[in-house]
C-alpha positions as MATLAB code, in Angstrom:
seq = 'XXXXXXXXXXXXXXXXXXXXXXXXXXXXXXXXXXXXXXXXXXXXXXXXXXXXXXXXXXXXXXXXXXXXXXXXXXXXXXXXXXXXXXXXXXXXXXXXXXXXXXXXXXXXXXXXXXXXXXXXXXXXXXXXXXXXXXXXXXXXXXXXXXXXXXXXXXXXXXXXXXXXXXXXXXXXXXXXXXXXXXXXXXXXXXXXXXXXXXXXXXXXXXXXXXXXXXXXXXXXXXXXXXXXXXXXXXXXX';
ca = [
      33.785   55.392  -12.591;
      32.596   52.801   -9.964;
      32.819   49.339  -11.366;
      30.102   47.021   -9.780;
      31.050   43.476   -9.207;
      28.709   40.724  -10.116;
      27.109   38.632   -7.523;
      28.038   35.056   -8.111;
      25.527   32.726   -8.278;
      25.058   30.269   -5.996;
      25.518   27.076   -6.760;
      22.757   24.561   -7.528;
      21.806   22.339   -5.146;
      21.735   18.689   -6.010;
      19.722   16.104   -4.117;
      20.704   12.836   -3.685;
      18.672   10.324   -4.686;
      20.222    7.325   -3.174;
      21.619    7.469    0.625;
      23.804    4.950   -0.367;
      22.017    2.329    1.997;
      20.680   -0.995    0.964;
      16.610   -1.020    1.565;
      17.164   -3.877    4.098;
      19.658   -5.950    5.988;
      17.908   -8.701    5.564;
      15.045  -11.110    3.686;
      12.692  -10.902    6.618;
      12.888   -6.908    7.129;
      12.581   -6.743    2.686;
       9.404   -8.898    3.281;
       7.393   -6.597    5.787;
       8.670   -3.563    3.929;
       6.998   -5.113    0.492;
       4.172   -6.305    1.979;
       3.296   -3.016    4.222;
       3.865   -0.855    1.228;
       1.919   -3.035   -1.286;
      -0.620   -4.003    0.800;
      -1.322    0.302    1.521;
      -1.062    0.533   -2.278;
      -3.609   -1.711   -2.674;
      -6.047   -0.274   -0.241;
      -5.466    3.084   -1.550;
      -5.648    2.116   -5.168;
      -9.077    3.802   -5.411;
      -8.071    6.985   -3.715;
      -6.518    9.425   -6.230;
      -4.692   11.662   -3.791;
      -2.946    9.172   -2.223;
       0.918    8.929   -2.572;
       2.813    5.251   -1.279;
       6.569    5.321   -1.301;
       8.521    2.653    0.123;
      12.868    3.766    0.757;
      11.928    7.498   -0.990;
      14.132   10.039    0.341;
      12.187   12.533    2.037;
      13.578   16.345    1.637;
      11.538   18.546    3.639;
      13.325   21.683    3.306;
      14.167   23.421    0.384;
      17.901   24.629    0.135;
      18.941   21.804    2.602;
      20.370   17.971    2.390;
      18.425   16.662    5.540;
      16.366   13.643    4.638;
      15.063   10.944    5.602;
      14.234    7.858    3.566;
      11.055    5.712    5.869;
      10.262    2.297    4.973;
       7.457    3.153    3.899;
       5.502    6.921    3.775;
       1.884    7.347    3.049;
       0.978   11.266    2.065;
      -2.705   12.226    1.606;
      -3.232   15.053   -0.560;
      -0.852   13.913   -3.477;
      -1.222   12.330   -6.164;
      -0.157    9.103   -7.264;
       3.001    8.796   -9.495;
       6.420    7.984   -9.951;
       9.133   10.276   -8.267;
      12.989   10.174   -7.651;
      12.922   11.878   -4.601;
       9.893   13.978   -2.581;
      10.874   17.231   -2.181;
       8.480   18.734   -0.099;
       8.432   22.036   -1.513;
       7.424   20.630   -4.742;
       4.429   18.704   -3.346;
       2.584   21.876   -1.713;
       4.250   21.484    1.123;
       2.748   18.685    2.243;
       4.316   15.981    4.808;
       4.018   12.498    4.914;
       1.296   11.656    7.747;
       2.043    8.208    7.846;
       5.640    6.479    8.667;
       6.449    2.943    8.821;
      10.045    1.640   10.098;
      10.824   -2.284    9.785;
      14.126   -2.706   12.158;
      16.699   -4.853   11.538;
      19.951   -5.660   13.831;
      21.744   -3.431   12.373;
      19.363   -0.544   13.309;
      20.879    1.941   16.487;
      19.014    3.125   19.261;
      21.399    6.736   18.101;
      20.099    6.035   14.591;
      16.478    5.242   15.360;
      16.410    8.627   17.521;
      17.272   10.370   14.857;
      14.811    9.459   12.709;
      11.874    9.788   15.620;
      13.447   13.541   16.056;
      12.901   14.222   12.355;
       9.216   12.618   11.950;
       8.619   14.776   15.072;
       9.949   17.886   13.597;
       8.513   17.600   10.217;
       4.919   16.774   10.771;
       4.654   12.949   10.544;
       1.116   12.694   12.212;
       1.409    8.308   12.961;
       4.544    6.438   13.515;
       5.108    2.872   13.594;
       8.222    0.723   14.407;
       8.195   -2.922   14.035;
      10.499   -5.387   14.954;
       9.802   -8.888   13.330;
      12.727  -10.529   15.391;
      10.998   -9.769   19.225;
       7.877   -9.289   17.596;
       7.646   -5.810   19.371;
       5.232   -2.946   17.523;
       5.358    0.521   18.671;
       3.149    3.252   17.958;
       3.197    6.829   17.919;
       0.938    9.564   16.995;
       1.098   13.345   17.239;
      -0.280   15.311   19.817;
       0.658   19.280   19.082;
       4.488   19.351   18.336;
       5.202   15.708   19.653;
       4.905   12.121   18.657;
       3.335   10.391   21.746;
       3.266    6.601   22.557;
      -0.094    4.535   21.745;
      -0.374    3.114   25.328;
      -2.263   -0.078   23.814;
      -1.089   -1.158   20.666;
      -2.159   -4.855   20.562;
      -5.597   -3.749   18.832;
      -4.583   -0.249   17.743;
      -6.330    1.377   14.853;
      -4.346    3.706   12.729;
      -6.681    6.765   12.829;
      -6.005    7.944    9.155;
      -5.873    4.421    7.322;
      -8.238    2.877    9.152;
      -5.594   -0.363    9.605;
      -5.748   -2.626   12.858;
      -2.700   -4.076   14.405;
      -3.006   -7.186   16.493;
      -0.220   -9.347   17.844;
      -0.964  -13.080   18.086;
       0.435  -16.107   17.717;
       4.003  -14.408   17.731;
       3.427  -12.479   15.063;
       1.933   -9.176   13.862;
      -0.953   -9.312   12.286;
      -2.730   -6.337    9.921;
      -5.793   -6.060    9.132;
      -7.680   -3.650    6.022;
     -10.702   -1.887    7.112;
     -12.921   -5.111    5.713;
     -11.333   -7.372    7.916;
      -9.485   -8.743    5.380;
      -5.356   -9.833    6.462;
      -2.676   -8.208    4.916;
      -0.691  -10.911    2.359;
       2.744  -11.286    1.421;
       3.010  -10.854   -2.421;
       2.826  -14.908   -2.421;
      -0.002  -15.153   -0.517;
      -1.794  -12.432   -2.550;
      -0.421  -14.453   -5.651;
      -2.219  -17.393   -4.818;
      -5.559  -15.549   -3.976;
      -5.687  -14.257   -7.635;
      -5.097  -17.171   -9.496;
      -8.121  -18.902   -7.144;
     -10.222  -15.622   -7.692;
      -9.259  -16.650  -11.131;
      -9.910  -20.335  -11.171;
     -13.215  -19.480   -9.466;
     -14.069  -16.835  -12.559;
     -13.399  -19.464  -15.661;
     -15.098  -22.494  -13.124;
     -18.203  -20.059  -13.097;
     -18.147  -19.176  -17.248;
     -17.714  -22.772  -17.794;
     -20.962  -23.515  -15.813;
     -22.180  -20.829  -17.449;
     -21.331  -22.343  -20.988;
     -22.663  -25.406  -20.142;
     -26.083  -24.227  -18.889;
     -26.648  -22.138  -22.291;
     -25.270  -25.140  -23.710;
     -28.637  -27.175  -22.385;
     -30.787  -24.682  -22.313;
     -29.901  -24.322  -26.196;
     -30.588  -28.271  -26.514;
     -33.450  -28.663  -25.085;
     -34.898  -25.515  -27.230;
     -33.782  -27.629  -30.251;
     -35.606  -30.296  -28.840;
     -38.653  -28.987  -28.414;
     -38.367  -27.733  -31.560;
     -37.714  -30.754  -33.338;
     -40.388  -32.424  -31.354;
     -43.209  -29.619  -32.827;
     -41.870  -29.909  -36.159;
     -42.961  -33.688  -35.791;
     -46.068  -32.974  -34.578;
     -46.858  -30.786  -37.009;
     -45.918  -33.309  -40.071;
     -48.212  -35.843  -37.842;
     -51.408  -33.126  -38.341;
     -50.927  -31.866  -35.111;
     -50.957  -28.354  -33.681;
     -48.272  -28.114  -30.763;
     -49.959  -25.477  -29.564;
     -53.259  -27.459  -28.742;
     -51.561  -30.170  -26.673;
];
């Protein structure tokens, strides 16, 4: 009698989801990553198949521990939502288009080669690099299997979000499709409570005009009740 050996299983894989690396070295790199990612949130709020991630590790093969984890991802054709990783495989196989990387000192030209290597590889459609201490923004976008250099950048517009870039007064500058400046969580702080000052100053005007209009109704109402007690018909006047 031939005795057949079991095959063992294999063993599950488990993906990390932490690499173990802070977001950023640094308050001024933590500041463009929030206010890239939020501000993209925010412009995509209306768009339901629109995923924003900002330090999500990226797993784009199934059965295999390469990742990356971008600054910030944008992936059209997902939907919104909370994850603890994206595995690729899970998300129809969709990459994200979109890759933003905020450098810090601590960033290597071996590291940073890396990365360009795997958004190449793995279907990242734009890339952008920014570095808030020379003020330097470099642009990439696909063209078949490679990630080519925007020649111009200073006045760049991101093809799939519709973003500009502009460098000026030794800073970068982004702009929303309306024109309107991307904020730093302060900034956009302080434009909702105005938006919100300006809301209760206009129901308070509001208030007060029914208020007068409501007065001078009683008024004239008054004024033809007296009338009519004096034998006269208001209506006749």
């Amino acid at each position: 009698m031939v005795q057949q050996l079991e095959t063992p299983a294999k063993p599950e894989i488990i993906y990390p989801e932490s690499d173990g690396q802070p977001m950023a070295d640094n308050t001024i790199q933590f500041r463009w990553i929030v206010t890239v990612k939020e501000n993209l949130e925010l412009l995509l709020a209306a768009v339901a198949d629109v995923f924003v991630a900002g330090d999500l590790l990226w797993y784009p093969v199934q059965g295999s521990l390469h990742r990356q984890a971008p600054d910030v991802m944008v992936v059209f054709g997902r939907p919104k939502g909370d994850r603890r990783s994206y595995k690729q495989w899970e998300e129809n196989n969709i990459p994200p288009q979109v890759v933003f990387e905020i450098l810090s000192p601590g960033n290597l030209a071996k590291e940073m080669a890396k990365k360009l290597l795997f958004y190449q590889r793995y279907g990242v459609e734009e890339y952008y690099i920014y570095n808030p201490d020379t003020v330097e923004l470099t642009g990439l976008l696909r063209s078949g299997d490679w990630l080519e250099p925007v020649e111009e950048i200073n006045g760049w517009v991101s093809p799939l979000l519709g973003i500009r870039f502009e460098l000026k007064e030794g800073s970068l500058q982004i702009y929303r499709p309306d024109g309107e400046r991307f904020l730093t969580f302060p900034e956009l702080e302080q434009r909702a409570r105005e938006a919100e000052q300006r809301a209760e100053l206009e129901r308070q005007r509001a208030e007060q005009a029914e208020q007068r209009a409501e007065q001078a109704e009683a008024r004239i109402q008054a004024l033809s009740a007296r009338l009519r007690e004096l034998g006269i018909d208001p209506e006749q006047v």
